[in-house]
LUMRONU-272026 format. One record per residue (C-alpha): chain; x negated, y, z negated. Coordinates in Angstrom, 2 decimals, decimal comma. Each point is the difference from the previous one (the first is absolute). Example, Ala and Ser with C-alpha at 12.3 -4.5 7.8 and 13.67 -1.06 7.14 Angstrom:
# residues 2
A  -12,30  -4,50  -7,80
A  -1,37  3,44  0,66
# end
This chain:
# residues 608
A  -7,72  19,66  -24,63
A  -3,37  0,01  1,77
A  -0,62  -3,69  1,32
A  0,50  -1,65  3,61
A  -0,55  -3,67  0,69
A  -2,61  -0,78  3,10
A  -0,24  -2,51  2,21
A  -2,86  -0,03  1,76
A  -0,68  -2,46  3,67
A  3,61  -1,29  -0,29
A  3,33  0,93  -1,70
A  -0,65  -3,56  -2,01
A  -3,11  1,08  -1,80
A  2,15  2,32  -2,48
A  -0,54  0,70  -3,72
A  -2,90  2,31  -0,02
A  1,35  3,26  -1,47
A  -2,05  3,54  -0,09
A  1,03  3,28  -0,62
A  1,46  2,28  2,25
A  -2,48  2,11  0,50
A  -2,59  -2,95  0,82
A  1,91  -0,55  3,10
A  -2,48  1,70  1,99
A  -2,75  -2,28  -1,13
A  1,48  -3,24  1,28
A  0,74  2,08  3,11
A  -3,64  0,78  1,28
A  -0,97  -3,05  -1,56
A  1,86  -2,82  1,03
A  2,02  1,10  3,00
A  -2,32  0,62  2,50
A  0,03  -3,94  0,93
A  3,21  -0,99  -1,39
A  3,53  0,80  -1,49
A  0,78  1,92  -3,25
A  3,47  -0,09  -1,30
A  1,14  1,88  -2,92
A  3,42  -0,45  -1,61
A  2,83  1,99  0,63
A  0,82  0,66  -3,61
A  -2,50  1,34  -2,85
A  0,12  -1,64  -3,12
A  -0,49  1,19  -4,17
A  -2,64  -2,20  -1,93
A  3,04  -2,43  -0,71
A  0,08  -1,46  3,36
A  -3,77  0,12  0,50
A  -0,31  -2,12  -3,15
A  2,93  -2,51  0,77
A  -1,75  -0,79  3,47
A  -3,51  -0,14  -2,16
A  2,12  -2,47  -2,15
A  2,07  -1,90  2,98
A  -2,07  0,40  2,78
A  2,66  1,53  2,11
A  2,48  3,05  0,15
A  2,63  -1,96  1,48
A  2,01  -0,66  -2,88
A  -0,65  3,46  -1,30
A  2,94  1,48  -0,24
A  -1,01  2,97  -2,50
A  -0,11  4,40  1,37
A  -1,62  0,47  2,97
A  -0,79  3,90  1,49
A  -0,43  1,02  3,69
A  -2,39  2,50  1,07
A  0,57  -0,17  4,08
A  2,96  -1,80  1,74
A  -0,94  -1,56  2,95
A  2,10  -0,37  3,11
A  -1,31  -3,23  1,74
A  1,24  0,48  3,59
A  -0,82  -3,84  1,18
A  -1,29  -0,73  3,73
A  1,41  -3,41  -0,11
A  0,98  -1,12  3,71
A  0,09  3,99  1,23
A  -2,30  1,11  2,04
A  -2,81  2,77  -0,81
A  1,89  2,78  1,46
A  3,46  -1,24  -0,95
A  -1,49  0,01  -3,96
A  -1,14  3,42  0,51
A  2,94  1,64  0,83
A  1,61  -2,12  -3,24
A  -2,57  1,71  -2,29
A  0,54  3,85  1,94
A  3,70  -0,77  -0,59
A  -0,45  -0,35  -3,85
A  -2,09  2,97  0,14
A  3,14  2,10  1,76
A  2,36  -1,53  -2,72
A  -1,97  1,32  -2,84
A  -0,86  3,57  1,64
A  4,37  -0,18  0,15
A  0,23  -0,24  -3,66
A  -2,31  2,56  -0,70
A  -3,08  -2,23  -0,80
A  -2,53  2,68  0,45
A  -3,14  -1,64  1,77
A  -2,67  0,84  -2,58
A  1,96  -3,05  -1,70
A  -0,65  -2,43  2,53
A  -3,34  -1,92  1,14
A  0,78  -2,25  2,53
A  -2,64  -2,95  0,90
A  -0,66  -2,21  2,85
A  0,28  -3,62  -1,88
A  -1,97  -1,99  2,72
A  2,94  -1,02  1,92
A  2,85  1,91  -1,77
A  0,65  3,31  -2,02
A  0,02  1,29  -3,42
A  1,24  2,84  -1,10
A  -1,05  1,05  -3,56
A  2,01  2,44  -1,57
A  -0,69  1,39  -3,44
A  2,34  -0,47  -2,94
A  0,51  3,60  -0,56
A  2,71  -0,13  2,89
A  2,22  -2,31  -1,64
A  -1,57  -0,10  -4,10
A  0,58  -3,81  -0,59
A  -0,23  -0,74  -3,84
A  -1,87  -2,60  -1,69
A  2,11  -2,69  -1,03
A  0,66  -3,71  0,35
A  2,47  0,19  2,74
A  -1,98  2,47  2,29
A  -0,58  -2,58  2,60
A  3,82  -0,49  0,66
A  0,42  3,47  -0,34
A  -2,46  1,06  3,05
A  1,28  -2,78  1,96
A  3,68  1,31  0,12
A  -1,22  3,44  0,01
A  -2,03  -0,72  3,09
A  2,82  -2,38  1,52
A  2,37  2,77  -0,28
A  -2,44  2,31  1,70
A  -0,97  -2,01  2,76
A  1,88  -3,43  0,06
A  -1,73  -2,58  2,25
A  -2,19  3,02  1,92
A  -2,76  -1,81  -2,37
A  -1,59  -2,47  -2,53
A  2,07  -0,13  -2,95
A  -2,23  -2,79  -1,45
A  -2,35  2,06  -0,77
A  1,81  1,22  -3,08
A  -0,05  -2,84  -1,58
A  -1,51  -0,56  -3,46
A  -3,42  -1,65  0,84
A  -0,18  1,78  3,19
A  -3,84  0,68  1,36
A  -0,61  2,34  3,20
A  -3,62  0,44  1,71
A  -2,31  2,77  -0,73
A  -0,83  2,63  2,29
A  -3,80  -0,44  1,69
A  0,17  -3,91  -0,85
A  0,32  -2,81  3,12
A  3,27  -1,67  1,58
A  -1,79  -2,82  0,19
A  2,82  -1,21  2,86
A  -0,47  2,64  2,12
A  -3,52  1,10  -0,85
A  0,73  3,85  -0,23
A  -0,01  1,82  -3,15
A  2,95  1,68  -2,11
A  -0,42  3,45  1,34
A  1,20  3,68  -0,83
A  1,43  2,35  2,19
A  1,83  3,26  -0,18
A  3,60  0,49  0,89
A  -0,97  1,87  2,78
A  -2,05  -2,92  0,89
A  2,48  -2,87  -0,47
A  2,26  2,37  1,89
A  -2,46  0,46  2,98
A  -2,18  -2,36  0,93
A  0,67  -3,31  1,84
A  0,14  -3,42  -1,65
A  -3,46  -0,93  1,95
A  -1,59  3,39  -1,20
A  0,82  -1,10  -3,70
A  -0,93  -3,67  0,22
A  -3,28  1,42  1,83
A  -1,01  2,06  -3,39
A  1,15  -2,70  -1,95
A  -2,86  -2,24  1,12
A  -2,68  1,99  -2,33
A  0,86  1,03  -3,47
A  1,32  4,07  0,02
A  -2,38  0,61  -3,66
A  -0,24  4,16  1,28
A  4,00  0,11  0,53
A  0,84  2,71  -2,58
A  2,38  -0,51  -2,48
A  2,77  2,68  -1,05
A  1,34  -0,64  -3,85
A  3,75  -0,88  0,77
A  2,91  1,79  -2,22
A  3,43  0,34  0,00
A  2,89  1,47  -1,96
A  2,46  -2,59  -0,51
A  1,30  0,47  3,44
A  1,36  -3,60  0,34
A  0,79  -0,17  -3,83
A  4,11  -0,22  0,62
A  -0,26  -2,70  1,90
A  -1,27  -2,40  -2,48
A  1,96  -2,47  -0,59
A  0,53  -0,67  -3,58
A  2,61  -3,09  -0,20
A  -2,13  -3,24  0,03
A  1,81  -2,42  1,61
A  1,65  -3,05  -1,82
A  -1,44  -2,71  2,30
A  -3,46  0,87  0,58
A  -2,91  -1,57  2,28
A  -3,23  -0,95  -2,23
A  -2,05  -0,58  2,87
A  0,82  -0,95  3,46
A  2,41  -3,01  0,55
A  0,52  -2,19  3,23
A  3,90  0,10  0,77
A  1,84  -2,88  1,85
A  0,46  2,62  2,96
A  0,65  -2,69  2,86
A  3,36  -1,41  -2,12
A  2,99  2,74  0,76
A  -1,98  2,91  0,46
A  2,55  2,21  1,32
A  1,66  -0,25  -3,20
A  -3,73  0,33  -2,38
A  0,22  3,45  2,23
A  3,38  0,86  -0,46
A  -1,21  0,00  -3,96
A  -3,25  1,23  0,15
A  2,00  3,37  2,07
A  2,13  0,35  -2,46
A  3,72  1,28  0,16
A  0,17  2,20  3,16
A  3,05  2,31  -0,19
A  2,51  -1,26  2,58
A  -1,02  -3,48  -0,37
A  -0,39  -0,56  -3,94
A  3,03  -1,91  -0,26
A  0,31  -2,58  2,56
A  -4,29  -0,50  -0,63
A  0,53  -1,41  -3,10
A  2,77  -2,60  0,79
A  -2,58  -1,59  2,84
A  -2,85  0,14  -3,07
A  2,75  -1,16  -2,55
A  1,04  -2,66  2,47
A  -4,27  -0,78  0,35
A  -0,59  -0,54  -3,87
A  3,28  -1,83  -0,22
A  -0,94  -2,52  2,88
A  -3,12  -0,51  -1,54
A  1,18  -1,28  -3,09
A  -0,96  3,55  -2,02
A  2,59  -0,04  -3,31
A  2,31  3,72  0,11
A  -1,37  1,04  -2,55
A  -3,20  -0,22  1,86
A  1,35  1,81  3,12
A  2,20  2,73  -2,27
A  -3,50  1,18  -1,55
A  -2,19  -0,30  3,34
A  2,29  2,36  1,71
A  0,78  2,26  -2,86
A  -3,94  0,60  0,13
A  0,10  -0,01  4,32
A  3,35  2,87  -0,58
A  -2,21  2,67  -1,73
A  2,61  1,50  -1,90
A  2,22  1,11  3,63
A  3,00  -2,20  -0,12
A  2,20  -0,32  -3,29
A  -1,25  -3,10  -1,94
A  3,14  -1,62  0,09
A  0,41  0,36  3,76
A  -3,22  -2,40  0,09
A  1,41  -2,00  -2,52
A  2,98  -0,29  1,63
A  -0,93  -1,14  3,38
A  -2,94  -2,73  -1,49
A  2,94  -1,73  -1,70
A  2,10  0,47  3,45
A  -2,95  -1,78  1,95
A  -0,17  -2,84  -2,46
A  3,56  -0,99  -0,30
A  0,97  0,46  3,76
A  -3,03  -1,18  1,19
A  -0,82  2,26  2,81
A  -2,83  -1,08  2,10
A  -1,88  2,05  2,75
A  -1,42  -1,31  3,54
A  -2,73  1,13  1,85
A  2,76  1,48  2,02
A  1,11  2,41  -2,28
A  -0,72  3,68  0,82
A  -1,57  0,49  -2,72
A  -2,48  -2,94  -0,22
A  -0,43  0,54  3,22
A  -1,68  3,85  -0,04
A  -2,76  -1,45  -2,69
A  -0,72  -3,30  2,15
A  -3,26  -0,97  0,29
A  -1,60  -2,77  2,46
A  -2,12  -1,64  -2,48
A  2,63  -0,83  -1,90
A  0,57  -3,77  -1,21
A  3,41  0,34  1,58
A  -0,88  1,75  2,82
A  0,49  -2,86  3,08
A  3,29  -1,22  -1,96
A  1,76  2,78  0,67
A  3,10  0,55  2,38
A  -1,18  1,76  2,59
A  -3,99  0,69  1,24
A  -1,79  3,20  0,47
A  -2,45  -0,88  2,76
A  0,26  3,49  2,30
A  -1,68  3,11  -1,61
A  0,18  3,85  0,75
A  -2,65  2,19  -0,55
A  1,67  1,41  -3,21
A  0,59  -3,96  -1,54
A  -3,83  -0,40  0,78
A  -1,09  3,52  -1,80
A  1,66  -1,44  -2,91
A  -1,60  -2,95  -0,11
A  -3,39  1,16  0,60
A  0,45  2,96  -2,78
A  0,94  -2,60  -2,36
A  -2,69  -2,01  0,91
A  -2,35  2,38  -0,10
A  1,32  1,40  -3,76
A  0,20  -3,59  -1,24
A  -2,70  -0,70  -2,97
A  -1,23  -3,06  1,16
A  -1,96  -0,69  -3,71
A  -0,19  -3,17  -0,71
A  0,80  -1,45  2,72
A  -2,71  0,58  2,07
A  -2,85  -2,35  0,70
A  -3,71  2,04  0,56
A  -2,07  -2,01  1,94
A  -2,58  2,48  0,56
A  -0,01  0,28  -3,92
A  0,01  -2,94  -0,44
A  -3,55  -1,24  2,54
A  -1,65  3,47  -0,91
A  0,59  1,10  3,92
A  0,68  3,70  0,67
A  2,22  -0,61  2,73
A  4,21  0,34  -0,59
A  1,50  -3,19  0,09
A  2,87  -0,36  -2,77
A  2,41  -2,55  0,55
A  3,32  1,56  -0,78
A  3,49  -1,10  0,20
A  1,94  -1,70  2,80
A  -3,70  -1,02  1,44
A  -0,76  -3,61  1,06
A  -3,25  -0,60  -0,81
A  -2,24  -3,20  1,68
A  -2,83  -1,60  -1,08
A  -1,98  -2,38  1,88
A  -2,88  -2,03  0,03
A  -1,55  -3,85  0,46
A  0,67  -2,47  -2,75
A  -2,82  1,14  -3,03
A  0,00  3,68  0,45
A  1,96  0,66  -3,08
A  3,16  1,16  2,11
A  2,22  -0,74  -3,09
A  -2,38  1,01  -2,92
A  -0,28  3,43  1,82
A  3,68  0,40  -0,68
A  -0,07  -1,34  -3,22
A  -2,67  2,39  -1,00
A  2,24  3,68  1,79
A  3,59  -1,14  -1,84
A  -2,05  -0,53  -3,26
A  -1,68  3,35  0,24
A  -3,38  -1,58  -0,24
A  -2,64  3,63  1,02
A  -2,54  -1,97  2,08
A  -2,78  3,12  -0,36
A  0,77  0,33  -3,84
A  0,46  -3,83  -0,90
A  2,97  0,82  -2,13
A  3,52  -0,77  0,00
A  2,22  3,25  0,01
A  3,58  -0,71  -0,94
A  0,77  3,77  1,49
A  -0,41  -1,84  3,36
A  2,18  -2,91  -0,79
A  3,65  -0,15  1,73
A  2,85  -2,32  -0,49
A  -0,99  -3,01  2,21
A  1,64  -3,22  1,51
A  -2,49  -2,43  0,94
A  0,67  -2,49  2,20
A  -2,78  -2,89  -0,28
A  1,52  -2,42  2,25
A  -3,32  -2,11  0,02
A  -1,18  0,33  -3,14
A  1,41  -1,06  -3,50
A  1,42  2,23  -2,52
A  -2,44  -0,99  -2,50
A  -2,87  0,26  2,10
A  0,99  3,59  1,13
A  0,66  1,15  -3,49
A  -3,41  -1,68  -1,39
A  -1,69  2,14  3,23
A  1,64  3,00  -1,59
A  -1,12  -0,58  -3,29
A  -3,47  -0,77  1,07
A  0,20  3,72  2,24
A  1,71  2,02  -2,80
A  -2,47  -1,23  -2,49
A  -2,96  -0,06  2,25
A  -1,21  -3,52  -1,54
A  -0,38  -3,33  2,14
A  1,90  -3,22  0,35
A  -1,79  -1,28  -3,22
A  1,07  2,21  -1,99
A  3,56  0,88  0,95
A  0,60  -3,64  -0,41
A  -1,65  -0,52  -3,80
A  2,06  3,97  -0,75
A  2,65  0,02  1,98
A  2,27  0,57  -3,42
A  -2,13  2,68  -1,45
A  -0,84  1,63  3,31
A  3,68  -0,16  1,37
A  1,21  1,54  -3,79
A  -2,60  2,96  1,16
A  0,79  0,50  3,55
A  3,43  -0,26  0,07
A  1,45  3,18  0,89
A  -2,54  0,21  2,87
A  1,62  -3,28  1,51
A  3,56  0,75  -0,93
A  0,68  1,78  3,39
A  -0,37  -2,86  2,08
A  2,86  -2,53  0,55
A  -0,99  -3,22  2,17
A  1,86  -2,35  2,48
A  -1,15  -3,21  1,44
A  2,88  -0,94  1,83
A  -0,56  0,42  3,42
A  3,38  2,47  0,90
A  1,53  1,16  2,71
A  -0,11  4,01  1,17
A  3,83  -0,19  -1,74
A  -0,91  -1,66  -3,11
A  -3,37  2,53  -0,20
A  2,86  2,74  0,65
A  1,64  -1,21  -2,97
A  -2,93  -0,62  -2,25
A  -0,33  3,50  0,87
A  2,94  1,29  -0,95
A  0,07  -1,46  -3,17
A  -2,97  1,03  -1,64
A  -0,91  3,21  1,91
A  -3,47  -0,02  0,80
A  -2,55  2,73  1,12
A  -1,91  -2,31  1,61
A  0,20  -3,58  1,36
A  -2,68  -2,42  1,13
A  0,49  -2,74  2,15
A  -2,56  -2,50  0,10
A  0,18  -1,30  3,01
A  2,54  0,75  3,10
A  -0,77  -3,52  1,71
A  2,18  -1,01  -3,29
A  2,82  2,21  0,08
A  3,15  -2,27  1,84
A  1,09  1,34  3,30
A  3,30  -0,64  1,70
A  0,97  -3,19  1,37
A  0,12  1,32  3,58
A  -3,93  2,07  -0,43
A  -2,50  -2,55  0,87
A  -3,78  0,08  0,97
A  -2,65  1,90  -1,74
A  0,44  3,61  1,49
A  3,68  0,29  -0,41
A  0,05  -1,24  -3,62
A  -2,92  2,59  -0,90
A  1,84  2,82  2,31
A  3,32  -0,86  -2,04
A  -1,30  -0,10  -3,22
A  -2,51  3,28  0,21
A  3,01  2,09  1,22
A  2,18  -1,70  -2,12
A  -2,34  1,31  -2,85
A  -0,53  3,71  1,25
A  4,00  0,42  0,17
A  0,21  -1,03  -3,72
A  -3,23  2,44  -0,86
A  2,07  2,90  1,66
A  3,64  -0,83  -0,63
A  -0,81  -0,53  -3,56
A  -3,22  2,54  -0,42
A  -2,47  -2,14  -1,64
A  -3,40  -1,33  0,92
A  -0,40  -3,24  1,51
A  -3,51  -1,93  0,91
A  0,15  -3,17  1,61
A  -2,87  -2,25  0,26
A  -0,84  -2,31  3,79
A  -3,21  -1,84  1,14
A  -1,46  0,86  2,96
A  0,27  -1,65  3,35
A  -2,19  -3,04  0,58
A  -2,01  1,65  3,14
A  -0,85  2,89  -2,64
A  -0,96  -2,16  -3,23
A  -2,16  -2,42  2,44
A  -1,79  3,12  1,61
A  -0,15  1,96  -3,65
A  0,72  2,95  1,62
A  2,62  2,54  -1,37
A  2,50  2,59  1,35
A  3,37  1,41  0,21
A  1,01  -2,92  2,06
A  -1,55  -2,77  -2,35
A  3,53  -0,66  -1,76
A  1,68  -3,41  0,78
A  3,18  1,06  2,64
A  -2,24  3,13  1,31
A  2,23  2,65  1,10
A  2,89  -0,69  -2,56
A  -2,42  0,77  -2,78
A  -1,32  3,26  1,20
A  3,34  1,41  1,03
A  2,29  -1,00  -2,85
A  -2,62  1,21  -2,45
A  -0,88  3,82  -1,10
A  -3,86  -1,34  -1,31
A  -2,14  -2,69  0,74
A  -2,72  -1,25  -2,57
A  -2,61  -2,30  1,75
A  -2,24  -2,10  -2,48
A  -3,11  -2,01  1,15
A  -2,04  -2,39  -1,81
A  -0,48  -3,54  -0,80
A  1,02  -1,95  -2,91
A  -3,06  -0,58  -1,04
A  -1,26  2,82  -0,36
A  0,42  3,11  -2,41
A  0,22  3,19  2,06
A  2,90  0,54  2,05
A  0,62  2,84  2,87
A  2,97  1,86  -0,26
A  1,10  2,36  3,13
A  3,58  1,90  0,30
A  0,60  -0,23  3,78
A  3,21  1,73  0,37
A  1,48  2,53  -2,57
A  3,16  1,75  2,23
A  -0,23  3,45  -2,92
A  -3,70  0,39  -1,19
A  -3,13  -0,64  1,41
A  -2,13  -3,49  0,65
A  -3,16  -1,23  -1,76
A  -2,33  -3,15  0,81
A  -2,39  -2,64  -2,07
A  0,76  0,75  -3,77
A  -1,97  -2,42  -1,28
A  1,49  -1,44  -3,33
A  -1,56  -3,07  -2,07
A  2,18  -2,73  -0,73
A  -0,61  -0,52  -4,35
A  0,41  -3,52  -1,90
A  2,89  2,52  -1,76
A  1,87  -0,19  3,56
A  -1,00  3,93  -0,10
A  -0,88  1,23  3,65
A  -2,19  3,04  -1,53
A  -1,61  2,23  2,58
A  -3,24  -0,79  1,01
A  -1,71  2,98  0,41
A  1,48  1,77  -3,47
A  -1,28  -0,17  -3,16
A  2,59  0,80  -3,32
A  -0,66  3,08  -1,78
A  -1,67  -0,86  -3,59
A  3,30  0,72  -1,77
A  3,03  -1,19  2,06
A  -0,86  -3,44  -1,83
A  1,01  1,81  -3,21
A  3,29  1,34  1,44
A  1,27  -3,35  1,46
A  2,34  -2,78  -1,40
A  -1,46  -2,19  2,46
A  -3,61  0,06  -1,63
A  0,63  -0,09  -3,70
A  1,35  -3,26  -0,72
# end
């Protein structure tokens, strides 16, 4: 086995494999300016010739070797310091087992850590189920200290001496000593300039780790990375994902027995889901015995149930039904939340805006954030929406369905047909001409970049969005525009409905953890002055408050370019007049960016 599959610029430009030892090449070449990814896995002629043949290795599922495991300690939300100490602590844990340290090179990623380790320690075999088997292996070593994705089959990680592009420092090598020294500044300092004199020691092992490979693959495995329903009952999706806790196995599987059985999953169903959660630790026909025992007595579990009650979690869809109300915190109930917030993998559910306008500054939207954006009738307040929940790149010009998250869109001005024509025309990047002599053909082609977006055009109440909610379990929801939503009979006059309605919105973003943008006009004195600030939103002071960013957009109908300013962001940092160019394709494509010559080739969007 001697090739690797490279993606150079971006992790979607994959296919190109080289040999092993060309790595070095690309390296020098190519990652002075940009990122170089390799793939985790290395690959026999077979799977170099059924990506020559398909065009892709994702439905590869032929031997795959490993030459380097990677621990991918991720920054996420942590801080610098707070990351550093993660990847020193993985360092102690393998100097515990013996992991001598001519066996590890650890690198700076360019906002995280990797920590290569060579094969030797643990002597993974080829085969067609080595993926699964490092994952476990790994899992069992470190559990949820790190990236288990990683591991997967068409995993790719970036290249030492090649560019973070986010961060604009370089994947760096250090020594142990190093890592284990110096301060996070000191290491993102060298990090700013490639480290081409850092010297190299060949890594080797003896099998140190080699007993702790684990060799059962598991029946139910994970192909690639799947987006759970984790806002419906998640006390008891954790109660199974823990698995049977000695002390506690028994009376754990009644409340998930009683779960499955409430939600209309057959016993059969149930009996073989927990026989897989029980690991071989209780008798089989104690499980059996108490799934049948849930169905026929019908047991049911509240929120006020011990139990339920030590895996609660706030964002839960049944959260604010419950008995009783948490509303008073100790420091120890806020440590927990914040270490689980700060551990959560937020992929996928994330919106980049910085990625997305080609700005350097941090500004993702995550969940439980209200998100405004405001601007005079013509600026494109609604297509600029449009264009983030459809994952249109405005620097690239393509669509990337990586950046797509389930949406509810409510277009309480415009018509379901019109919206969904304006997505075809921005997913396809054609005009209205077009779309509307294709829209068969086109919508045949495009579908599964669409099929994450349900619409309503009823004009609801917060309750009735609450439901809506509920019921189909968005990531994200638009509403488009506030002035629409229907207040209370006793709220009246333009300031209180606004003030209602944006806090109504940013206590659904938190309670239920999902994204929400709503979209307002700007006050009269602002649109007739065309000037533009944190203030400009209709209801001023409800706006600004209730909401954790604020998106400003200036310019007239028409004409093409359009300013786009973020004036608050409450967790990143603030950038001003990204000028984006409104396209007959309803694309808002950045004005100052042109698309590198092959990201054309890689989109759907571009090759109808």
């Amino acid at each position: 086995m001697n090739w690797v599959e490279l993606a150079i610029g971006s992790p979607r430009k994959r296919g190109l494999f080289i040999p092993l030892e060309d790595l070095s090449y690309y390296i020098l070449d190519e990652g002075k300016d940009k990122a170089v990814y390799r793939s985790m896995y290395v690959y026999d002629d077979s799977g170099k010739d059924f990506v020559n043949k398909t065009g892709s290795v994702k439905n590869y599922f032929g031997s795959r070797s490993i030459d380097e495991v990677v621990i991918d300690i991720d920054k996420g939300q942590n801080t610098d310091a707070y990351t550093l100490k993660c990847a020193q602590a993985i360092i102690y844990e393998l100097e515990q087992v013996e992991v001598p340290y001519n066996a590890i090179q650890p690198y700076f990623s360019g906002t995280g850590y990797h920590i290569h380790l060579t094969n030797e320690v643990f002597n993974f075999q080829a085969g067609d189920d080595l993926p699964f088997i490092v994952k476990e292996t790994m899992k069992g070593l470190f559990g949820k200290k790190i990236d288990l994705s990683v591991y997967q089959r068409t995993a790719i990680y970036r290249l030492v001496h090649t560019l973070n592009q986010k961060s604009a420092l370089y994947k760096t090598p250090f020594t142990v000593k190093e890592l284990n020294t110096l301060q996070a500044g000191e290491i993102r300092e060298i990090s700013k300039e490639r480290r081409l004199d850092f010297v190299f020691n060949e890594l080797y092992a003896e099998g140190e780790l080699e007993k702790s490979i684990v060799t059962d693959i598991p029946k139910i495995r994970e192909i690639r990375a799947v987006t759970e329903p984790r806002k419906v009952v998640p006390c008891v999706q954790e109660m199974y994902d823990d698995g049977p806790v000695e002390g506690t196995r028994n009376n754990t599987l009644l409340r998930i027995a009683s779960h499955f059985r409430r939600n209309g999953i057959p016993s059969a169903a149930t009996k073989a889901a927990l026989l897989e959660w029980n690991n071989g630790q209780l008798d089989e026909n104690v499980i059996l015995e108490k799934v049948e025992s849930t169905y026929n007595a019908g047991y049911k579990y509240s929120c006020k149930d011990h139990i339920m009650t030590a895996h609660c979690k706030q964002y839960c869809v049944f959260y604010d039904r419950k008995d009783y109300l948490i509303d008073l915190y100790t420091s120890d109930d806020l440590q927990k939340i914040l270490k689980e917030r700060l551990e959560t993998d937020f992929s996928g559910r994330v919106i980049d805006l910085g990625r997305v306008l080609g700005v350097k500054q941090e500004s993702k939207i995550y969940p439980g954030e209200l998100v405004t954006i405001f601007g005079a009738t013509g600026s494109n307040k609604t297509t600029f929406a449009h264009n983030l929940v459809l994952g249109y790149d405005a620097t690239e010009d393509i669509i990337r369905r990586e950046w797509q998250i389930p949406t509810l869109f409510l277009s309480l001005e415009l018509s379901g047909w019109y919206m969904h024509r304006r997505a075809l025309q921005i997913v396809s990047g054609k005009d209205k001409d077009f779309v509307t002599a294709n829209f068969d053909m086109l919508y045949e082609h495009y579908k599964q970049d669409l099929s994450h977006i349900i619409y309503q055009t009823v004009s609801p109440t917060i309750a009735q969005i609450k439901d809506s909610i509920r019921d189909h379990q968005p990531s994200a929801v638009v509403v488009d525009y506030i002035d629409l939503i229907e207040p209370p009979k006793h709220i009246r006059g333009e300031y209180e409905t606004v003030r209602f309605v944006s806090h109504s919105l940013s206590n659904l973003a938190v309670n239920q953890d999902i994204i929400i943008i709503q979209i307002s006009q700007i006050s009269r004195e602002y649109s007739r002055n065309q000037i533009m600030d944190l203030y400009a939103g209709k209801g001023s002071g409800a706006i600004e408050n209730a909401s954790r960013k604020v998106i400003g957009i200036t310019g007239k109908a028409d004409e093409t370019t359009k300013s786009l300013t973020l004036f608050k962001n409450s967790d990143g940092e603030l950038f001003s007049d990204v000028e984006l160019n409104w396209t007959p394709s309803f694309r808002l494509r950045r004005a100052d960016y042109a698309p590198t010559p092959d990201s054309r080739v890689t989109s759907r969007a571009t090759s109808a």
